[in-house]
Wavefront OBJ file of the C-alpha trace (Angstrom):
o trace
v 56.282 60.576 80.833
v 59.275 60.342 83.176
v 58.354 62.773 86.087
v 60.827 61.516 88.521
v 62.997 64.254 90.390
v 66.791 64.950 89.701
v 69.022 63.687 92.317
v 71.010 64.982 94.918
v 74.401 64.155 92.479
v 72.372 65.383 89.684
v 71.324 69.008 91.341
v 73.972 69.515 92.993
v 77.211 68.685 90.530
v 80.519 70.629 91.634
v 82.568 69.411 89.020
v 80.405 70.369 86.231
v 81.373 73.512 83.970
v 77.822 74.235 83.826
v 76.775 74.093 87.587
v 79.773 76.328 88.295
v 79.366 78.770 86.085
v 75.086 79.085 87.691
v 74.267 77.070 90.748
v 71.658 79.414 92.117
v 68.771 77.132 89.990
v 70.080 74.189 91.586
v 70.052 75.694 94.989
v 66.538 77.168 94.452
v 65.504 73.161 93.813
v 67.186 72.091 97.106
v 65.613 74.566 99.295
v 62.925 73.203 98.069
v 63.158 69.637 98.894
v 64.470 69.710 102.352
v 67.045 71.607 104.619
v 69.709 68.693 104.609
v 70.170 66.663 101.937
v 72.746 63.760 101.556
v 75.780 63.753 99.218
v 77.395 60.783 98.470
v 80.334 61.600 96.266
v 81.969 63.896 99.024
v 80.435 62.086 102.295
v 78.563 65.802 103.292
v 75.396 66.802 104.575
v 74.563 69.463 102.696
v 72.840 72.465 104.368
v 70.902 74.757 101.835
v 68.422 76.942 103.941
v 69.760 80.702 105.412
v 68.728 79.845 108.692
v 70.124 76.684 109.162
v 73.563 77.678 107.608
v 73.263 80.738 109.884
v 72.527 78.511 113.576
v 74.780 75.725 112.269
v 77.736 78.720 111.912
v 77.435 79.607 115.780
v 76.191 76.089 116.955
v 79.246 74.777 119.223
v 78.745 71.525 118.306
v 80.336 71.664 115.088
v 83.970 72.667 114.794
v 86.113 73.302 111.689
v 88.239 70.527 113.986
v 87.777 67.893 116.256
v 91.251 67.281 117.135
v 90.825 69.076 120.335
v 87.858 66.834 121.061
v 88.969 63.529 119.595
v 91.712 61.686 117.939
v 91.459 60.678 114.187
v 89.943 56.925 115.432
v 87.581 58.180 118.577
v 85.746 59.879 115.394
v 86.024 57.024 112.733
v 88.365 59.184 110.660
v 91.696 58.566 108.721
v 94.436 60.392 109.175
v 95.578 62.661 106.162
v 98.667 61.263 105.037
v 102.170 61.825 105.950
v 103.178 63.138 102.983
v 100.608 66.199 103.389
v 101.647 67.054 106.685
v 103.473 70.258 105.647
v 100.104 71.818 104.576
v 98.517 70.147 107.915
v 100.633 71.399 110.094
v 100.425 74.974 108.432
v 96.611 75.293 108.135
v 95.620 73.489 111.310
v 97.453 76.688 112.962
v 95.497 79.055 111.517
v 92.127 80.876 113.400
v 89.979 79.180 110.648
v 90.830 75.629 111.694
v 91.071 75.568 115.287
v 88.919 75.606 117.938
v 88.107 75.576 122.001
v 91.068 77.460 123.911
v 93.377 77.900 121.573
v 91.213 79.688 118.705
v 89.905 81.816 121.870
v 93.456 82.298 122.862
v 95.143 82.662 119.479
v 92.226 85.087 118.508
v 92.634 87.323 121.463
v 96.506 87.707 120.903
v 95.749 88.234 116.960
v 93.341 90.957 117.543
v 95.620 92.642 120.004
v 98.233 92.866 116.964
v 95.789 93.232 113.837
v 93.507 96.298 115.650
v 91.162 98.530 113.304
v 93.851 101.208 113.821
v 96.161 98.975 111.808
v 93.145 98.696 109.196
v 92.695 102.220 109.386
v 96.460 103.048 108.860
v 96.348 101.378 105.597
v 93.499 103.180 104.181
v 95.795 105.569 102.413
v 98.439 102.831 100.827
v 95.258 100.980 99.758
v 93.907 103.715 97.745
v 96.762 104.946 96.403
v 97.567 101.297 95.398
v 94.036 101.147 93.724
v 94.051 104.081 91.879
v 97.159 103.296 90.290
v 96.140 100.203 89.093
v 93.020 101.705 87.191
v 94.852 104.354 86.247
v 97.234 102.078 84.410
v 94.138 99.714 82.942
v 92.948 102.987 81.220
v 95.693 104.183 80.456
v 95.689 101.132 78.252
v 92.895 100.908 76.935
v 91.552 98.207 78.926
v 92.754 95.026 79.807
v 92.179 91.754 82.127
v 90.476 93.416 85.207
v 91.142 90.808 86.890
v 94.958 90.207 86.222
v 95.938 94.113 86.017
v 94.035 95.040 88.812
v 92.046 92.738 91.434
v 94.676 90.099 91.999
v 97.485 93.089 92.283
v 95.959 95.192 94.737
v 95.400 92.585 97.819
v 98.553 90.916 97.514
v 100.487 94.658 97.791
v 98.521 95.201 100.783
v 99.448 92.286 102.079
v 102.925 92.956 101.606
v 102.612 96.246 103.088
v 100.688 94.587 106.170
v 103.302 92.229 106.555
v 106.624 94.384 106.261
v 107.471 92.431 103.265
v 110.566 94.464 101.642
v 109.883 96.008 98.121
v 113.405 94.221 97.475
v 112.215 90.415 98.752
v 111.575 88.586 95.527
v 109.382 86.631 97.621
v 107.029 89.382 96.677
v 106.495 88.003 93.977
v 105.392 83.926 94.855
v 102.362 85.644 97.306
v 99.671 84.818 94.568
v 101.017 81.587 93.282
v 101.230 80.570 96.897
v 97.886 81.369 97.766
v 96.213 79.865 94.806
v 98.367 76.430 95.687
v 97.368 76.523 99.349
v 93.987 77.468 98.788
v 93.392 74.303 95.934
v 93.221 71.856 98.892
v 89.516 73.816 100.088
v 88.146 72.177 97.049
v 86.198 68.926 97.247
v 88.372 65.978 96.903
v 91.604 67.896 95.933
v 93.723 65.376 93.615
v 97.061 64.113 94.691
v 98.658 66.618 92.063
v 96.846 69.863 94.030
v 98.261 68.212 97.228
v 102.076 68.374 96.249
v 101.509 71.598 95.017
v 99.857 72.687 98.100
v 102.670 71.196 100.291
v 105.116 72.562 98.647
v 103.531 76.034 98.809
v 103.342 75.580 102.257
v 106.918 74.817 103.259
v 108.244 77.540 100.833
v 105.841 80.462 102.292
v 106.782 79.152 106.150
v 110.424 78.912 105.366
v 110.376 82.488 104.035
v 107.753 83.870 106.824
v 110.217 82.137 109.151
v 113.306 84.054 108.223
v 111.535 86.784 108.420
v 110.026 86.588 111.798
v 113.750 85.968 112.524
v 114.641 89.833 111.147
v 111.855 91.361 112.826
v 112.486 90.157 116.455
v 115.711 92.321 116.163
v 114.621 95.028 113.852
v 111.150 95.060 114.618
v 109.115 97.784 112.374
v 105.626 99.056 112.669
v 104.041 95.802 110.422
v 101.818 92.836 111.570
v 104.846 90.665 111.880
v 106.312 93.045 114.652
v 102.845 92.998 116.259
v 102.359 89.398 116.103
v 105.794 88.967 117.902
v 105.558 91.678 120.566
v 101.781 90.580 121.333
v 100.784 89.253 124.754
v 98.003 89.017 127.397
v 99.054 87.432 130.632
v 102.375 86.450 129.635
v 100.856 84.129 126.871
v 102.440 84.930 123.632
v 102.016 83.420 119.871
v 104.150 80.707 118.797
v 106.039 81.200 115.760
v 104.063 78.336 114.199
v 101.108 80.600 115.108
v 102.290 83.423 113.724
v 103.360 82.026 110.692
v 100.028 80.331 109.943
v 98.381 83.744 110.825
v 100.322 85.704 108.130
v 99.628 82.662 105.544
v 96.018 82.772 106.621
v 95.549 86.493 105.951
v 96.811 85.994 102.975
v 94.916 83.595 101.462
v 91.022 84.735 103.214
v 91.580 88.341 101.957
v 92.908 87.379 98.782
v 90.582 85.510 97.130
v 87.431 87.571 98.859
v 89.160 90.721 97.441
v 89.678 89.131 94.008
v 86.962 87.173 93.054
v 84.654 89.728 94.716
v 86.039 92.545 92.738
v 85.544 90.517 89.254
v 82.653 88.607 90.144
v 80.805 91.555 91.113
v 82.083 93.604 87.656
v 80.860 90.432 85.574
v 77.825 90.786 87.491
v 77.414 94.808 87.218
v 78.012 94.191 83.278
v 74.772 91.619 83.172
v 72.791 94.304 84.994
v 73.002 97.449 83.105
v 70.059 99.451 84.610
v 71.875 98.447 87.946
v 75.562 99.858 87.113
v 73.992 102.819 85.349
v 72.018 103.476 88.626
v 76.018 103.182 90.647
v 77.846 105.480 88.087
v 74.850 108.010 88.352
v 75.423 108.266 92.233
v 78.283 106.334 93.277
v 78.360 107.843 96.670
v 75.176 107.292 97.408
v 75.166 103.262 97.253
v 78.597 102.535 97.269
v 78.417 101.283 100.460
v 74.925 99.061 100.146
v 76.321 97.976 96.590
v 79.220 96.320 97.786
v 77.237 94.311 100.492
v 74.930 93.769 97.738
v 77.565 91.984 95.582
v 79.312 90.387 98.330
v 75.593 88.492 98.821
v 74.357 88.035 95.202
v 77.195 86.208 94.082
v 79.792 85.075 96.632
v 82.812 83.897 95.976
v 83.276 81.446 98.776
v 80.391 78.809 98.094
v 80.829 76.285 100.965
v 81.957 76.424 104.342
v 82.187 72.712 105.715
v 81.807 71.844 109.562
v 82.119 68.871 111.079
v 79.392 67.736 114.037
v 80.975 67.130 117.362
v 77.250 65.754 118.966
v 74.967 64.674 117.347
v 72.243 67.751 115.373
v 69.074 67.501 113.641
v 68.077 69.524 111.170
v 65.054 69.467 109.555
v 63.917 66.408 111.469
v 67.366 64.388 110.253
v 69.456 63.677 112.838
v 73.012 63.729 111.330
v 75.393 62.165 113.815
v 78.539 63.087 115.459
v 81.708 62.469 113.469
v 79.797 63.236 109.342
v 80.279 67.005 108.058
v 78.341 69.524 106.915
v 78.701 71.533 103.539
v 76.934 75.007 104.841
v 76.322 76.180 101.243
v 76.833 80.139 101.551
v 76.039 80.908 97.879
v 72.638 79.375 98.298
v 72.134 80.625 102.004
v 72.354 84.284 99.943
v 69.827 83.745 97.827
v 67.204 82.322 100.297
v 63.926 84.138 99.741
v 63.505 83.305 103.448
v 65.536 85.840 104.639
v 65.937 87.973 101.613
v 62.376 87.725 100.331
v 60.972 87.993 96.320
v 63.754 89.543 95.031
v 66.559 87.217 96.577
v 67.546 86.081 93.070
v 67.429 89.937 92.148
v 70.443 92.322 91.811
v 69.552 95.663 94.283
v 72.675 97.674 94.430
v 70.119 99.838 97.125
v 69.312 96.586 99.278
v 69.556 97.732 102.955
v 68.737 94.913 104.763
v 71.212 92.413 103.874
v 72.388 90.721 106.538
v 74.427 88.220 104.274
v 76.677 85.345 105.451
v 79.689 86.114 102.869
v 82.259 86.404 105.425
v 80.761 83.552 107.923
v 79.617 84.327 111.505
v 80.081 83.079 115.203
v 83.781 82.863 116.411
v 84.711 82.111 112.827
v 83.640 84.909 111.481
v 86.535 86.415 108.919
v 88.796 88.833 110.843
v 89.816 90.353 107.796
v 86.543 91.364 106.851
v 87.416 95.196 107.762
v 90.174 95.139 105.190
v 88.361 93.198 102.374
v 85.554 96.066 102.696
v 87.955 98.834 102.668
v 89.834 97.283 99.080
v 86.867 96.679 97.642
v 85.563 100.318 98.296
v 89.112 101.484 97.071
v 88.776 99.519 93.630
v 84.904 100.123 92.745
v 85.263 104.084 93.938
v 88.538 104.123 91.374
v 86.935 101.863 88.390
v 83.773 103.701 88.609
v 85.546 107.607 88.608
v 88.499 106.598 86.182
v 86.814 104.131 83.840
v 83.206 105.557 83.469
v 82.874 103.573 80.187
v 84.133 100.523 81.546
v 82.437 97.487 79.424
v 83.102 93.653 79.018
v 85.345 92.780 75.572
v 84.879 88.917 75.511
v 82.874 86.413 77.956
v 84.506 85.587 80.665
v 85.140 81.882 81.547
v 84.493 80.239 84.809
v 87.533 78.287 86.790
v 87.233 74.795 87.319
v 87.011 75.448 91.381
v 83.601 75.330 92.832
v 84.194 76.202 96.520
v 86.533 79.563 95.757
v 84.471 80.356 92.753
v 85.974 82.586 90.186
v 86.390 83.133 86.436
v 90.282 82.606 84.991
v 90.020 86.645 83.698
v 87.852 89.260 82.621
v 88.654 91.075 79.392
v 87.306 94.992 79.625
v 87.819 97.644 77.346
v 87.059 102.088 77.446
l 1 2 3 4 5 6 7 8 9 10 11 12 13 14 15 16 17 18 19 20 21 22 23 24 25 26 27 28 29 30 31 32 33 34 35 36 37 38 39 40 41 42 43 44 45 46 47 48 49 50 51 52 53 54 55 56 57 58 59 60 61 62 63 64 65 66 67 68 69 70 71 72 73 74 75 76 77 78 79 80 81 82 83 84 85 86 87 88 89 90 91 92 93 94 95 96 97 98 99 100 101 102 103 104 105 106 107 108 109 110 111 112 113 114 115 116 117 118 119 120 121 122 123 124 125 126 127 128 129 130 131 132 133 134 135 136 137 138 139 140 141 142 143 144 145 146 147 148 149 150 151 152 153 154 155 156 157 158 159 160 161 162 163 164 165 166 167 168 169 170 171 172 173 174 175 176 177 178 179 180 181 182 183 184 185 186 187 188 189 190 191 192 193 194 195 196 197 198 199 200 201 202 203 204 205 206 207 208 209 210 211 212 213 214 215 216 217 218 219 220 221 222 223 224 225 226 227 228 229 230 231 232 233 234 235 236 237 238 239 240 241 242 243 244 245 246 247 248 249 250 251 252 253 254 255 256 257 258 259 260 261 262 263 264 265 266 267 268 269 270 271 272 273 274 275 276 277 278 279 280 281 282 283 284 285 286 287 288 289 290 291 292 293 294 295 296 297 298 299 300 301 302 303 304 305 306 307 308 309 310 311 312 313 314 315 316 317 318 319 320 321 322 323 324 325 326 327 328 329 330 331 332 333 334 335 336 337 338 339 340 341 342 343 344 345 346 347 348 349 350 351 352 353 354 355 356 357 358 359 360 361 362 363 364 365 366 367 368 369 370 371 372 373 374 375 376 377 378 379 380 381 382 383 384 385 386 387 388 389 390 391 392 393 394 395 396 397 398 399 400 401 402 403 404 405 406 407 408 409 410 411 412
């Protein structure tokens, strides 16, 4: 009898229809056998334990970068190519990829300009925005929830955010922007993903770029104004900056908002006893099931670091220049930190302090905003749709580290 142990490349399989679709097994195995385990295929350390991906998150030495450190050689790393600059140069602006001064800079003059109050202000547009949606899936019949009404909502409150006119037709290209941009977060993104991503890139800058140009002479009450008229001892944002703020607030509180929504309503219809217990008192664990759903089955899987000085974890040392895969989706489901029932659904779960939307200095700015939609769009689906069930099984994208399924048919 063969009693030898699955591998690494066999537990862990990112490409595999299968694995996607359920990787919480697979995770459950890995705790099991260690808190770092190597993976060849992608060159990662991957990091499967709560409370390592939790230290690791606020550990300084790992950085999303470590171009402010070192150059591509001091840390015995190629540089992308040439051809993918575009995307490089937008990304590598952005909060989420930079560290040292200028995240704490860039940060500070961001949060001056994107203030609760500016969250709070769009409360109103967000649920009207929601409630229309819904109201048009029932009016229907039913539909794709996630076509007629997660992927719509976000991207209009983006808009809004942004001071993007009704009339722009740019309006329009948001999504298929974000869903380019964001295909390069996947392990080993083909050459394909990276022309679409560049190209993504240069058209969403060239547009934010003209119309950073309109708002510095007819400024308005939106982000872009903000971003342009924000300053803390004479230091202000580059337009680069800015740009690669707007195109990062896009993209983070898209997908959360999206696959969140849908995820968590595929998940709700597999747990019956669970959404009957919502719809019975929806304003009594609202709040906890959200959190709840954000934890059981996130849509942002891995968050990779790479180690600036050398770490050890778990009596490894992993040296400086390798990266770590911090595996969220398994971190979630630790019964470390979230005891027996950490593979359970409990809408009612109060002490969840899950790592969904990351932590330390990285920790999603946007998280304010992704809470209030996705209070907007359960509140609305849950009041307007009471009979809300699944018409055909959903299927799961091919993307592991943004996980999501292509749709989700519902009917009334």
């Amino acid at each position: 009898m063969d009693t030898a142990q699955p591998s690494v490349e066999e537990l862990f399989a990112p490409h595999s229809p299968a694995f996607v679709a359920d990787p919480y097994p697979a995770y459950a195995q890995l705790r099991a056998r260690g808190r770092a385990h190597w993976y060849a295929p992608s060159q990662q350390w991957l990091i499967p334990h709560y409370a390592d991906v939790s230290a690791l998150l606020r550990d300084r030495r790992l950085g999303r970068t470590y171009r402010h450190r070192f150059s591509h050689e001091e840390f015995g790393r190629t540089a992308p190519p040439a051809a993918h600059e575009p995307f490089h140069t937008l990304n590598d602006h952005g909060l989420l990829d930079l560290e040292g001064a200028d995240h704490t800079r860039i940060r500070r003059l961001v949060s001056k300009a994107f203030t609760p109050r500016t969250v709070e202000n769009l409360v109103p547009t967000v649920r009207r925005l929601a409630a229309g949606l819904v109201g048009g899936l029932v009016a229907r019949g039913g539909g794709d929830l996630l076509a007629d009404v997660a992927e719509p909502l976000p991207v209009a409150v983006i808009a809004e955010l942004l001071g993007i006119p009704e009339e722009d037709e740019e309006r329009a290209r948001l999504r298929p922007w974000s869903a380019d941009i964001c295909g390069m977060f996947e392990l080993n993104p083909s050459e394909e993903t990276a022309r679409r991503a560049v190209r993504a890139s240069l058209e969403f800058s060239d547009y934010l770029r003209e119309l950073i140009t309109r708002r510095r002479t007819d400024p308005g009450g939106d982000l872009i104004s903000a971003l342009i008229h924000a300053h803390d001892e004479g230091e202000r944002l580059t337009e680069q900056e800015m740009i690669s703020t707007c195109v990062l607030l896009l993209n983070a509180g898209h997908e959360a908002t999206v696959n969140t929504t849908v995820n968590g309503w595929w998940t709700l219809l597999r747990h019956p006893d669970q959404l009957a217990a919502l719809r019975a008192d929806p304003d009594g664990l609202l709040s906890t099931a959200v959190e709840e759903l954000l934890r059981y089955d996130t849509s942002l899987q891995m968050f990779e670091r790479w180690v600036l000085d050398d770490i050890e974890v778990g009596g490894l040392l992993i040296p400086r220049g390798s990266e770590v895969a911090l595996l969220f989706g398994s971190a979630n489901r630790d019964p470390a930190r979230f005891g027996t029932t950490a593979d359970e659904l409990d809408l009612a779960r109060s002490d969840n302090p899950h790592i969904t939307f990351g932590a330390g200095i990285h920790y999603c700015l946007g998280a304010p905003l992704a809470r209030v939609e996705l209070t907007s769009l359960f509140t609305e689906l849950l009041h307007q749709a009471p009979t809300l069930r699944l018409a055909a099984e959903p299927q799961w994208k091919e993307g592991y580290v943004i996980r999501g399924v292509e749709k989700l048919p519902v009917e009334l």
